[in-house]
Every structure is written in structure tokens, then in C-alpha cells.
N, C-alpha and C positions, 0 to 999 in steps of 0.2 A: 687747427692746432697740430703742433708734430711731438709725435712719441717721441723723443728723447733719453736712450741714458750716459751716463759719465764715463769716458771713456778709463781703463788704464793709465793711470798715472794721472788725472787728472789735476790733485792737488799741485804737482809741480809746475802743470802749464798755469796755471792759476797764477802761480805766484811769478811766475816766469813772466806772462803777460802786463801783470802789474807792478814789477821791475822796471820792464819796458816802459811804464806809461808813466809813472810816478813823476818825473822833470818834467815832462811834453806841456805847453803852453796849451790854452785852448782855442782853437780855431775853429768855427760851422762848417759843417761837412767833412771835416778833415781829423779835429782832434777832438771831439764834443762828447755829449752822453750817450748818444745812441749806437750810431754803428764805430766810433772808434773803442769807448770804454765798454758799453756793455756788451755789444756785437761782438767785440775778440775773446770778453771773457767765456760768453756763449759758446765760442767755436774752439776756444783751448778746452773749454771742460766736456764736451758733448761731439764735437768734430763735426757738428750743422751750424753753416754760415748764414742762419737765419736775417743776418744785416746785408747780406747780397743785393737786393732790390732796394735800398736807400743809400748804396754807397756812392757818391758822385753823383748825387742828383741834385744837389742845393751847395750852398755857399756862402748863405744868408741865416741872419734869423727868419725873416719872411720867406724865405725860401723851404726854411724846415716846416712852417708853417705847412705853406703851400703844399707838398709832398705828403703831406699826413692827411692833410685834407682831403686832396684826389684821393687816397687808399680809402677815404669812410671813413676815418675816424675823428673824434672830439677834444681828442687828447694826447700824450703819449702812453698812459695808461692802459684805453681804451687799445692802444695799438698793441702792445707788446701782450694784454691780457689774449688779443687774437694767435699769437702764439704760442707763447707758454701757461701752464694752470695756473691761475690764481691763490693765492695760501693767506692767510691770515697773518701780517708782519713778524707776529709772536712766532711762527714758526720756520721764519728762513734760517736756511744752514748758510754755510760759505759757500761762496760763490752763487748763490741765490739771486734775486732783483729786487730790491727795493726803489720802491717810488716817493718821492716827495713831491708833495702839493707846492706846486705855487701861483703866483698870481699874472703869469703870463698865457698869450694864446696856447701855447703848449700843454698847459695846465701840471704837468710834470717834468721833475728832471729824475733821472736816474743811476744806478749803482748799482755795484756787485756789494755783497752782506759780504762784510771777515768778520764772523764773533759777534761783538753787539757794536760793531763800528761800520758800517756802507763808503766805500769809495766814491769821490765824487769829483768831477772835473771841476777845477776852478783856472783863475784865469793865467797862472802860470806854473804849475805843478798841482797832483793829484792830493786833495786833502781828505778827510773824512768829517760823517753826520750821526748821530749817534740813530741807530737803529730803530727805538722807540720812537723816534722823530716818523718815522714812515707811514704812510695811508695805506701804500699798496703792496704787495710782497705775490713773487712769482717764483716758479718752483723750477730748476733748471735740471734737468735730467734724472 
């Protein structure tokens, strides 16, 4: 796990990032939950590209599978909990991680926390999930 803090000016790349993503359609490996939404908002609030090592590695749903697998992990939970601390959902701030369960091999999808709404990739612009909806919640710098 990497110590982590918020850089200067954080809020603005935050919002600045999720500008950016808010139309983008979703595509695996390209425009998904992990290193396109959560990965940028990681590295606009904290300046560590902790998504470096998954970027361009799959293409696929089975693909994303595949690449979490080889690293060890069960989940995406399970993975991104290998980076950042884990928190109690109740306590994410913005720009935070919220996880939602669900019922694929991946077992999660993921978001940044705004307030008590999570960012969330769908399949042609960025929507949200209400917060209390989350199992898991990770603490970002």
C-alpha cells in the first residue's frame, strides 16, 4: 500500500477529470471503472498513477478478469483494497472509492464518492449511485 496525500489544488483536478469523463461511452480497458474512472481520479487528487500496471493490458470483459487474476486477486475490491486503506462506506469524503457488489467475476465495480452520490461508468456517459448503496469504501490520500 502507498502513502498517499492530496496534492494542492486537488478539488479542481477532481472536477476537472470528471468533466472530462462525464460523455465518454464505456469501453474495457479503455474507458471502464478502473484505470480509466478511478485511476485518473487517483492521480488528479494525489499525482500517483497507481492504474499504470492495468492500463493496456485487456480489452475484454475476460480480459479484466484475466489481469486481476494473475495479480492475486478475487475481486476488484480485493485489488484496489491492496493499494489504498480501506474505510467504512460511512466515511468516504470526495474523491474517495466506493465499491459496489456485484454479481459478476469481478465481483465489484467502482467510483469516486461526490457527497453521498459515487460516479459510475455506464454505458454511454458517466451516471451516479447513491453512496449508502456501497460495500466497500477506500480512502484516497
Amino acid at each position: 500500500m502507498i502513502a498517499m496525500q492530496r496534492v494542492p489544488g486537488w478539488r479542481l483536478r477532481f472536477d476537472a477529470v470528471i468533466d472530462e469523463i462525464k460523455y465518454s461511452s464505456f469501453a474495457w480497458g479503455e474507458r471502464d471503472c478502473g484505470p480509466w474512472l478511478v485511476g485518473r481520479v487517483v492521480e488528479a487528487v494525489t499525482g500517483e498513477d497507481l492504474a499504470a500496471p492495468y492500463r493496456g493490458r485487456y480489452r475484454t470483459y475476460r480480459g479484466a478478469v484475466r489481469v486481476m487474476r494473475e495479480q492475486g486477486y478475487h475481486n476488484l475490491g480485493d485489488l484496489v483494497a491492496s493499494m489504498l486503506p480501506e474505510i467504512h462506506p460511512s466515511q468516504a469524503k470526495i474523491a474517495d472509492i466506493a465499491a459496489f457488489a456485484d454479481d459478476t467475476e469481478l465481483g465489484f465495480s467502482l467510483g469516486p464518492v461526490n457527497g453521498d452520490r459515487v460516479f459510475v461508468m455506464q454505458k454511454d456517459h458517466l451516471g451516479t449511485m447513491g453512496l449508502l448503496k456501497a460495500k466497500r469504501a477506500f480512502k484516497v490520500g
